[in-house]
Every structure is written in structure tokens, then in C-alpha cells.
C-alpha positions as CSV (number, residue, x, y, z in Angstrom):
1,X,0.0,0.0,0.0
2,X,1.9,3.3,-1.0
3,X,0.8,5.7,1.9
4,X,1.9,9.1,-0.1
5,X,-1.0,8.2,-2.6
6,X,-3.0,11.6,-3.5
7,X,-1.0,13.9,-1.1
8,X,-0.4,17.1,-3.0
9,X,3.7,18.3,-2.9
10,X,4.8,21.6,-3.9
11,X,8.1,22.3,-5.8
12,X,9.4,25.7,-5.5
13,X,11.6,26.3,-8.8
14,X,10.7,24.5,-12.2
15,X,14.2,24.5,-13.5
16,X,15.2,21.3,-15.6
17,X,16.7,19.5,-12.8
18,X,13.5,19.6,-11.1
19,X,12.2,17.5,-13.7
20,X,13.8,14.1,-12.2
21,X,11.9,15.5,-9.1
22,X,8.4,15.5,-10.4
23,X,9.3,11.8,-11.6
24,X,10.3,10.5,-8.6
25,X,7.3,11.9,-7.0
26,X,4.8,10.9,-9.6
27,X,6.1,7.2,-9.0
28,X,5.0,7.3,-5.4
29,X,1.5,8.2,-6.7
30,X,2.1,12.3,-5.1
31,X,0.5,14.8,-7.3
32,X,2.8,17.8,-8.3
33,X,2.6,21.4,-7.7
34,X,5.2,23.9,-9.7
35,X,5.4,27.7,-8.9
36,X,7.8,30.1,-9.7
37,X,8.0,33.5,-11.5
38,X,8.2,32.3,-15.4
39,X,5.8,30.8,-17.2
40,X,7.2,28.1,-19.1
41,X,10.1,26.7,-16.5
42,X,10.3,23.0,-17.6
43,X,9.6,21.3,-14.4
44,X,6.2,23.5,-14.6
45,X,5.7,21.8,-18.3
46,X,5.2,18.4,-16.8
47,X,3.7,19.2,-13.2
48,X,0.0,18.4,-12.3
49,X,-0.3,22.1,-12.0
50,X,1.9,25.0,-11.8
51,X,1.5,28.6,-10.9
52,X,2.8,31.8,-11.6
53,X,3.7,33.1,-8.2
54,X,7.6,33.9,-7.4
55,X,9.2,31.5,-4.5
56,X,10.2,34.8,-2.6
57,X,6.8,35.2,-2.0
58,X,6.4,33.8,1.3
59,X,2.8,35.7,1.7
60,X,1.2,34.5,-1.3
61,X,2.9,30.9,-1.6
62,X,1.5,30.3,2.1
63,X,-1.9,31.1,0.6
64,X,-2.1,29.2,-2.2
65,X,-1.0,26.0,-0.1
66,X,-4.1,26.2,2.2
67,X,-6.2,27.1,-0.7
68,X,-4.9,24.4,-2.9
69,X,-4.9,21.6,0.6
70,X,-1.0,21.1,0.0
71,X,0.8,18.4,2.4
72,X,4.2,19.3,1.6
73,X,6.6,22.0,0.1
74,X,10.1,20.8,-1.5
75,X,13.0,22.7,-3.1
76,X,16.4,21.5,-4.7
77,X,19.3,22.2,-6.7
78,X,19.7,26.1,-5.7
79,X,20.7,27.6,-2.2
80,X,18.9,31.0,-2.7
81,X,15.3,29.1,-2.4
82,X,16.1,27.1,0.5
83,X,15.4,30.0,3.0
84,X,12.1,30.7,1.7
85,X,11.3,27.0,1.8
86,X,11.7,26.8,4.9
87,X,9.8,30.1,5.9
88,X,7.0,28.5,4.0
89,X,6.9,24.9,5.9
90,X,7.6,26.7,9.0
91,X,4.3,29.5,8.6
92,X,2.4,25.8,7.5
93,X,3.8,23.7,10.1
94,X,4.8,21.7,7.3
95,X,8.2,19.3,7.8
96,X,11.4,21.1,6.9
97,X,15.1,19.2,7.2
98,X,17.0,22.0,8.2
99,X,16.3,25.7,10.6
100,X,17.4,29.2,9.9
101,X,20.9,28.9,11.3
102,X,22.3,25.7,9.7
103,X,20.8,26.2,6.4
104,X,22.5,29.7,6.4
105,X,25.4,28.3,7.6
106,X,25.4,26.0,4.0
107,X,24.5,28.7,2.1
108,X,27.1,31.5,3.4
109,X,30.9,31.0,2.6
110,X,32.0,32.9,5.8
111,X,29.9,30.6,8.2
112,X,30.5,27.4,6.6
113,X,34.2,27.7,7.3
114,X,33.6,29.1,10.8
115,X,31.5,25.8,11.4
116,X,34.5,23.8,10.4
117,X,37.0,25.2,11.3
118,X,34.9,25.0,15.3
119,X,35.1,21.2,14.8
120,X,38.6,20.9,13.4
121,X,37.6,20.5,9.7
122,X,40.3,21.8,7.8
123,X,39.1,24.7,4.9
124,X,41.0,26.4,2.3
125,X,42.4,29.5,3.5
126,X,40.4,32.0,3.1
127,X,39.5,35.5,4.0
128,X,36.9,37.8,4.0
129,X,36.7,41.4,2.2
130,X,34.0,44.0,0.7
131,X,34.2,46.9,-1.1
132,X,35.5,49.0,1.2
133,X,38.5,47.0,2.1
134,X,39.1,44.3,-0.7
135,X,42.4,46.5,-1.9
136,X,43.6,46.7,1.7
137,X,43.2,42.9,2.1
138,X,45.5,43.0,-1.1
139,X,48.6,42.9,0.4
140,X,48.2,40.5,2.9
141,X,47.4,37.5,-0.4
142,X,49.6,35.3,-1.7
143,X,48.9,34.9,-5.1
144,X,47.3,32.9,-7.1
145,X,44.0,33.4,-5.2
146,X,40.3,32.6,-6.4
147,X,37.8,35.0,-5.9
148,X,34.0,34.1,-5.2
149,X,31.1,35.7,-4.0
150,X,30.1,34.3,-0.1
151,X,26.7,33.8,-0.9
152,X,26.2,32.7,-4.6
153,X,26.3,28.9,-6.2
154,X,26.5,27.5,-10.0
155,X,30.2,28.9,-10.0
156,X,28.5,32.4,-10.8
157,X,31.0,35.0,-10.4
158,X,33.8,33.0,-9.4
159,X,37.6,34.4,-10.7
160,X,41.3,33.1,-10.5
161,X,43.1,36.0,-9.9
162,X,46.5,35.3,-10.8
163,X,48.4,38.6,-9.8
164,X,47.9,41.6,-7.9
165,X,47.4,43.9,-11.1
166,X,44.2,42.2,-12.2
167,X,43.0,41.8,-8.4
168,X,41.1,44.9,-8.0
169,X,39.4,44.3,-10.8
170,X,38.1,40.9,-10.3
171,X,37.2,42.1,-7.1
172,X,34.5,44.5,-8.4
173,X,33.0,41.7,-10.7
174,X,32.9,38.9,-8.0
175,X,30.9,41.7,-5.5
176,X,28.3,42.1,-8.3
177,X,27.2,38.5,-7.3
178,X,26.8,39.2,-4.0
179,X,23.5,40.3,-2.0
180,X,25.7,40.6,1.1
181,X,28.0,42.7,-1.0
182,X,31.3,40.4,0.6
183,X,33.5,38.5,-1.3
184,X,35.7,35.5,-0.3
185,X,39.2,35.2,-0.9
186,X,40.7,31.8,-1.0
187,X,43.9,30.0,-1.9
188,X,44.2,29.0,-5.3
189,X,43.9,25.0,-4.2
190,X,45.0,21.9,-6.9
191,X,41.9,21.7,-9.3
192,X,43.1,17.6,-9.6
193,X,42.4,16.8,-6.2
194,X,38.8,18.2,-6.0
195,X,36.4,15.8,-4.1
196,X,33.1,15.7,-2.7
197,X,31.5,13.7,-0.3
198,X,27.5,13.2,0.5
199,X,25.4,11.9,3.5
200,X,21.8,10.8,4.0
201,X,20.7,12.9,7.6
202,X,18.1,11.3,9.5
203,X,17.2,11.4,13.5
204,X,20.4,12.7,14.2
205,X,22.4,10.2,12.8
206,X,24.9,10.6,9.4
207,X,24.7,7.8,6.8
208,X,27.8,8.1,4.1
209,X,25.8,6.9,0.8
210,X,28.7,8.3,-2.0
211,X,32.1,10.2,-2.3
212,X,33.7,11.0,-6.0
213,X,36.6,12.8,-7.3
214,X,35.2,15.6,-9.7
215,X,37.5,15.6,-13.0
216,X,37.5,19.9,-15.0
217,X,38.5,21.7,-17.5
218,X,39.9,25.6,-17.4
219,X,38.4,26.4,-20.9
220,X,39.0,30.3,-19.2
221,X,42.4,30.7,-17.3
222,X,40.4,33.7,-15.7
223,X,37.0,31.8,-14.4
224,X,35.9,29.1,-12.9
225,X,36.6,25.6,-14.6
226,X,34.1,23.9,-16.3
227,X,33.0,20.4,-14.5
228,X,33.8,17.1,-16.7
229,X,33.3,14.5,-14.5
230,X,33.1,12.6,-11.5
231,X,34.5,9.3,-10.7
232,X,32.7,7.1,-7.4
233,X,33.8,6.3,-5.0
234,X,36.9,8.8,-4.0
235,X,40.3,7.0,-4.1
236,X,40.6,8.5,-0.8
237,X,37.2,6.9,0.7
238,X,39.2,4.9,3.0
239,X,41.1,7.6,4.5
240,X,38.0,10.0,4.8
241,X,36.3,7.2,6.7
242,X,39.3,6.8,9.0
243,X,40.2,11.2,9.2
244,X,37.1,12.5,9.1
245,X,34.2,10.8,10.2
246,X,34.2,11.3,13.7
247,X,34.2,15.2,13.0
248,X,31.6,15.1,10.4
249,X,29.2,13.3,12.6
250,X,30.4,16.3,15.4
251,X,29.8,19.0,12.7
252,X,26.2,17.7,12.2
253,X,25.4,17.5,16.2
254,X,26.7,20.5,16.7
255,X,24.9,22.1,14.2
256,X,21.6,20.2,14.7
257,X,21.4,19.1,10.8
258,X,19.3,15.8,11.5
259,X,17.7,15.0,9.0
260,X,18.1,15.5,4.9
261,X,20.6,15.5,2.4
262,X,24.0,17.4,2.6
263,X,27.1,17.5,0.1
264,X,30.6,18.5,1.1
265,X,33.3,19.7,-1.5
266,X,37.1,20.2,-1.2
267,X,40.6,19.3,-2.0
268,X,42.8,16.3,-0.9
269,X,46.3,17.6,-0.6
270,X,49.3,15.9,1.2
271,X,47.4,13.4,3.5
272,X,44.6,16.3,4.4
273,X,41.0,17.2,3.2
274,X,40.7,21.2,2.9
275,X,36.6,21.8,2.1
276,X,35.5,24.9,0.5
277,X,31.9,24.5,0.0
278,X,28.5,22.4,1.0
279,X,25.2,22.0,-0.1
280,X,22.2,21.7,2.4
281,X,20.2,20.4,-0.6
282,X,20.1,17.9,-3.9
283,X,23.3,17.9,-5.2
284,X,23.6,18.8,-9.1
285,X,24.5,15.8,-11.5
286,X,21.7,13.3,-10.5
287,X,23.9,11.2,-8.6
288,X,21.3,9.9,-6.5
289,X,20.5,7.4,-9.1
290,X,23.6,5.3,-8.8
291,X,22.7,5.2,-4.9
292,X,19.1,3.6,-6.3
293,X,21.0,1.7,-8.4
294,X,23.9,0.1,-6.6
295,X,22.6,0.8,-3.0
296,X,18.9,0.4,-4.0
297,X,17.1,2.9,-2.6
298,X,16.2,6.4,-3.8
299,X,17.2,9.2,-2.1
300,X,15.3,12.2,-3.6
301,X,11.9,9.7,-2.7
302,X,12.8,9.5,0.8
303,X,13.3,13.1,0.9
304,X,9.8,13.8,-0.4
305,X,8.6,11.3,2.1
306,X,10.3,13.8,4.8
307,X,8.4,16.8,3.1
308,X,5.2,15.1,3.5
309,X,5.2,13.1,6.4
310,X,8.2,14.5,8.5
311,X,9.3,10.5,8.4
312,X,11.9,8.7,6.0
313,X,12.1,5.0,6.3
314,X,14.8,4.0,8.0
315,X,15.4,0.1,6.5
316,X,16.1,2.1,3.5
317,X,18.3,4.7,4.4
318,X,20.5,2.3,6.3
319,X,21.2,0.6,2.7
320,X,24.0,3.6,2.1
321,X,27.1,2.2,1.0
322,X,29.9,4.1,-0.2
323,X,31.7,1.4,-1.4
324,X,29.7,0.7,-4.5
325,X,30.3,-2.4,-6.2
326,X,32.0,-1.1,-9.1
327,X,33.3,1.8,-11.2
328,X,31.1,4.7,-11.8
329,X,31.7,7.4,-13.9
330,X,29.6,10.2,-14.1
331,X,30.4,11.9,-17.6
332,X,29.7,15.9,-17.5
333,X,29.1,17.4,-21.4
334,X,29.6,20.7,-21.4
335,X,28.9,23.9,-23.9
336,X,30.1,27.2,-25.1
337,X,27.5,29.9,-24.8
338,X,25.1,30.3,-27.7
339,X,21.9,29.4,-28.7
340,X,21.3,25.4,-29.6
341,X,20.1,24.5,-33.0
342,X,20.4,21.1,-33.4
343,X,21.4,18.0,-31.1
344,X,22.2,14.7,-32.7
345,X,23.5,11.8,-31.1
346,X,21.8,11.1,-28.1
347,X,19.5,8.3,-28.8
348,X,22.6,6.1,-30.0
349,X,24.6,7.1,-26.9
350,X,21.5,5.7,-25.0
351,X,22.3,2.1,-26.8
352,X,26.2,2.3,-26.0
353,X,27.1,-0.7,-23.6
354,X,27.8,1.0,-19.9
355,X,26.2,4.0,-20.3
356,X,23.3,3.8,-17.3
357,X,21.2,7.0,-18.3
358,X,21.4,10.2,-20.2
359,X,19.9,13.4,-18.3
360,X,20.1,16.2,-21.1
361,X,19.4,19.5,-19.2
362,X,19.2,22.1,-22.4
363,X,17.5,21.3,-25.6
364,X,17.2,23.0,-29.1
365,X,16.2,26.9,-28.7
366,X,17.7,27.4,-25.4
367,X,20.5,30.2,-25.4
368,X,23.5,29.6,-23.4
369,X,24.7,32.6,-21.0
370,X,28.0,31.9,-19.9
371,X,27.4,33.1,-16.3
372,X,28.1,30.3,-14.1
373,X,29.5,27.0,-15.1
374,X,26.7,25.1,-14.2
375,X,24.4,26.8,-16.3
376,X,26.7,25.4,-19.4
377,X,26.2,21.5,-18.6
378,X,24.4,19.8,-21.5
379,X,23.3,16.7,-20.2
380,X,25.1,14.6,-17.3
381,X,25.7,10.9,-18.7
382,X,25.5,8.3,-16.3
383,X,28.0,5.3,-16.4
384,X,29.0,2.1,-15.1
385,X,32.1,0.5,-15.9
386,X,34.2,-2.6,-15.6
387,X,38.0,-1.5,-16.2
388,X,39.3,1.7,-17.2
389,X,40.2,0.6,-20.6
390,X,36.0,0.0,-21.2
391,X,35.6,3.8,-19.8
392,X,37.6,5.2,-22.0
393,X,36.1,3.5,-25.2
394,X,33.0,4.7,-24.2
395,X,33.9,8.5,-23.6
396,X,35.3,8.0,-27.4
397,X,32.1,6.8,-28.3
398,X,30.4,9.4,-26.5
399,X,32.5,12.4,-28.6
400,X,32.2,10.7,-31.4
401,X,28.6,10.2,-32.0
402,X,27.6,13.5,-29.8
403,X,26.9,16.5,-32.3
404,X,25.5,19.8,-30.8
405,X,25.6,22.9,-32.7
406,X,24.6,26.5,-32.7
407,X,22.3,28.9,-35.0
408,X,25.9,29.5,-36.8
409,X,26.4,25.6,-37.5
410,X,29.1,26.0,-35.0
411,X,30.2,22.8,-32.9
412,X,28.7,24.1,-29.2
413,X,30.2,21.0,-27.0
414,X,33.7,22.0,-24.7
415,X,36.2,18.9,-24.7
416,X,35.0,15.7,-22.8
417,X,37.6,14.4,-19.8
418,X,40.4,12.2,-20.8
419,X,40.7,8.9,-19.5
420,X,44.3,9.7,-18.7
421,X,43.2,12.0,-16.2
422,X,41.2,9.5,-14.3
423,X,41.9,7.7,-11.0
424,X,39.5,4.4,-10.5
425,X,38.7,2.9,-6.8
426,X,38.4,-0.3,-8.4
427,X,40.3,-0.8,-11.6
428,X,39.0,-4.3,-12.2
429,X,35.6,-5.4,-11.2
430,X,37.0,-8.5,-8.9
431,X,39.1,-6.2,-7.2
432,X,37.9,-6.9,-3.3
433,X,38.0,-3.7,-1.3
């Protein structure tokens, strides 16, 4: 008997990702609310029933839930609408994984550090400037630095700064990003040894369900890179699990994040993790699916389950296990900016042996900005491989039969990650861990 049946959940935000969400929810019978401020947002396209009524609008969102007998309110993929969210379920009484002061704390640069660095995490070293001071802080850098907005995500208005003559400058354009009008200012870290790490959150306790090394591209010298990939699990899984669980499951008490979903980023560098960023939210690049399909159980259901009921099931969650049973390889297609005019390719890269699923995020007619990296990503293929040798015949595969172009008949796709570049857990699949 499926107990969610008929309850009514609310999606604030219809961007593309929130497409898989409205699938995931329509396979445990829950009918679908969209709203936002635009009127054709995709997740709105395929929703029960959308509206046109901006997520900031705490007022008027409030009153279309009781008018509309709403059970549930959900957001994902962008930090900016997590506040309101949980204004919304809080004015409703509706369940809500996080409070004011550790969903800030994931969302603000400043205070995500500070709540490391109180548990001895280590961070990237940082520090904080505005307008008024950024040229004074100048002279106490070492350079290379990168340059990033505290309270922004997608990569939008991130800068390497590579000298003090261009500093100022980038300065100016990284403040434009920020509603706080503060910038962060942090070492320039090894762009090979990026990593993230995600837990399941539920009745105070931490469940590791993944960790991946995350594979770029600096197509600008000046901005961030662009993302190509991610390998699962980490190479350094083992030593995470050893180093850094005891103060991740501190870092969570402390900070009462009980329940939910929360990603971690950083840098591996000479036997230490450094994080820079986390996410109280979905993660981007639908890796929940490989948890489904290696741990088997779906995270972004459970969480839906939480928005509704205020209960996840708990047989399930326990299921996490970072130490899938083999390679994964989460392929990251990338664009220059410009306006798509035709894709080909896809439904043959669908057929190729190991790829899992293709999630295409833009489609013919969209126009490209190239403001944030994240905004750029094409589609996110899913794969799961044997040996290194059968990844890398499938990324050739992949370029080879993958044809996006613009309104100029231009070629729109950035380069796809080499092989060479990439480090497997398990390089055979009868490799015992």
C-alpha cells in the first residue's frame, strides 16, 4: 500500500533539474505542484499544476498551499530558495530538514568555514573582504587566489586572480554577485584533487551513501573551470572514513542538521582534506540514481517522504554504501555559450554498452549565457564500468557520435575528460576492497 498516494507536494523552482523530481514523486502516486516567477520553467511543463507566483513570496505561496490543501513544500538544486522553503513549511507547520541557522550556515561561505574550522575540519584558507577593504586585504594574499562571492552557487561569479594587477578588478565583478555585498578570498587550491562527499541525515544520525573525485576543464584561465566529471567512489574513501568521520558526525550534532541530504566539496592535498563549499540540498548531476542503483534505494523519494510526512524509512536509508560495487563514472558534457540549434546523437549514446542514463538538461532553442559554469552543462551521462580501458572506449564513443551545434552551425560541446586523467577505486571489477 503506497501511503503518499493523492498527497499534494509543492516544488518551489521548475528548472530542468526539477524534472527528475516530479518523476520521482509521480512514481509514489504524489500529485505535483510547480510555482515560480516564469511561465514556461520545464519542471512547470510536466507538473499536475503550476503557478505563476515567485518562490520569494512567502505571503502569497502560504496562501495558495491552504487554498490548494498542500501536504508538503520541496525545493532542490539552488541555495537561494532554501530559506524561503523553509519560511514556507515553517508559517504551515509543514516538515522542513533544516532551521534558519544551519541552512544559512550551508549557504554563506563565511559561516560554513567558521563551522568547520569549530570542529577541526580543515578549509582552504580564506579571507573575507567587501568593497570598502578588498584592496587593503590585497597585500596580505599570496597569489594565485580565487575569488568568489560568499553567498552565490553555480560557479556564478567566481575568478582566478592570478596577480595583484588584475586583483582589483576581479574584485569588483565577484561583488556584483553578492546580495551581502562580501566577497571570499581563497587560496588557489590543486583543481586535480577536488572531491566531494554526500550523506543521508536522518534522526540525528549521518549515513555516508557516496564520495567521487570531480575531473575539470579551465576552458577560461580567468573563471571558474568547467566540471567534466566525476568518478565514485573517492580514491581517498578509506582515509575519509578513518580522518574524518568522527568530526563530520560532530559537525552535524553541533549544528543540529538531522535530518536531509548534505554535500561537502574540497581538496585532498598531502594526506589532508581542505573543504570549500557544502550544499544543504540535492546535489547537481543526479547522482542519486547510482545510490538507487547500486545501494537500492532512492534518495530524492525519501526526501519527499520527509516533506510530507516528517518520516523517512529507515530500513532504507541504512542501505548507504559508499563502497559501490563497481566503477562509476559520471560523464559531464559541457557547452560554449550560444543558442542550440540542433542536437544529434543522443538516442545512439543511450544504446552504447555502460552508459546507465542520459539526463540532457538544455535542448534545441535554449540560449546559453555563460554566467556560471553550471548553467553550461548539457546533459550529465551516467556510467558504469568494468575496467578503465571499457571507460575510456565509451567516452570516445560518446564524442564521437555527440553533435551539438549553434544557429551558426558551429560545434557548441567544450572537450570531454580524458581517460588519462582519471583515477578508479576499483580498476578491475574483482578487485575486493
Amino acid at each position: 500500500m503506497n501511503d503518499l498516494r493523492g498527497k499534494k507536494l509543492l516544488l518551489l523552482g521548475g528548472v530542468q533539474p526539477m524534472c527528475e523530481v516530479v518523476k520521482e514523486a509521480r512514481k509514489l502516486g504524489v500529485i505535483v505542484y510547480v510555482t515560480d516567477y516564469l511561465e514556461d520553467s520545464p519542471a512547470k511543463k510536466i507538473a499536475d499544476k503550476s503557478f505563476l507566483v515567485s518562490t520569494t513570496d512567502v505571503d502569497r505561496i502560504v496562501d495558495l498551499c491552504l487554498k490548494e490543501g498542500v501536504n508538503g513544500v520541496f525545493t532542490g538544486y539552488t541555495d537561494s530558495m532554501l530559506p524561503y522553503c523553509r519560511q514556507i513549511c515553517d508559517r504551515l507547520g509543514f516538515p522542513f530538514w533544516g532551521n534558519e541557522k544551519n541552512v544559512e550556515k550551508c549557504i554563506d561561505k563565511t559561516k560554513f568555514k567558521l563551522m568547520c574550522e569549530e570542529v577541526g575540519i580543515k578549509v582552504v584558507p580564506w579571507k573575507i573582504a567587501n568593497a570598502d577593504n578588498y584592496n587593503e586585504v590585497k597585500d596580505q594574499l599570496n597569489f594565485p587566489v580565487v575569488i568568489k562571492p560568499v553567498d552565490n552557487s553555480g560557479s556564478r561569479g567566481v575568478y582566478k586572480c592570478f596577480s595583484k594587477e588584475k586583483y582589483n578588478d576581479l574584485c569588483k565583478k565577484s561583488l556584483a554577485f553578492s546580495k551581502k555585498g562580501e566577497i571570499m578570498i581563497e587560496r588557489m587550491m590543486n583543481l586535480n584533487n577536488e572531491f566531494s562527499v554526500y550523506y543521508m541525515l536522518y534522526k540525528g544520525k549521518s549515513y555516508l551513501s557516496q564520495s567521487g573525485d570531480r575531473y575539470v576543464h579551465a576552458v577560461d584561465s580567468n573563471k571558474a573551470p568547467i566540471g567534466q566529471g566525476m568518478s565514485f567512489p573517492s580514491i581517498h574513501l578509506n582515509e575519509w572514513i578513518n580522518k574524518m568521520e568522527p568530526l563530520m558526525k560532530n559537525l552535524f550534532k553541533r549544528n543540529e542538521m538531522n535530518d536531509g541530504f548534505v554535500f561537502m566539496q574540497g581538496f585532498y592535498e598531502n594526506g589532508d582534506f581542505f573543504m570549500h563549499e557544502a550544499g544543504y540540498r540535492l546535489a547537481g548531476g543526479f547522482a542519486y540514481k547510482y545510490v538507487d542503483w547500486m545501494s537500492g534505494y532512492n534518495q530524492v523519494q525519501q526526501l519527499i517522504r520527509y516533506s510530507l510526512t516528517g518520516e523517512m524509512q529507515l530500513t532504507e536509508i541504512e542501505k548507504s554504501n559508499p563502497f559501490f560495487c563497481k566503477n562509476t563514472f559520471l560523464l559531464t558534457v559541457a557547452m560554449n555559450p550560444g543558442k542550440i540549434d540542433s542536437i544529434e546523437g543522443l538516442e545512439e549514446i543511450e544504446n552504447i554498452s555502460g552508459v546507465m542514463e542520459v539526463c540532457q538538461l538544455h535542448f534545441v532553442g535554449d540560449d546559453i549565457s555563460s554566467v556560471g559554469a553550471t548553467s553550461r552543462v548539457f546533459a550529465y551521462i551516467l556510467c558504469v564500468i568494468d575496467s578503465k580501458k571499457q571507460l575510456s572506449e565509451l567516452i570516445e564513443k560518446i564524442a564521437t557520435a555527440l553533435v551539438v551545434k549553434n544557429t551558426q552551425n558551429q560545434n557548441m560541446l567544450t572537450e570531454l575528460v580524458s581517460p588519462d586523467k582519471i583515477h578508479l577505486f576499483y580498476e578491475d571489477e574483482n578487485t575486493n576492497r
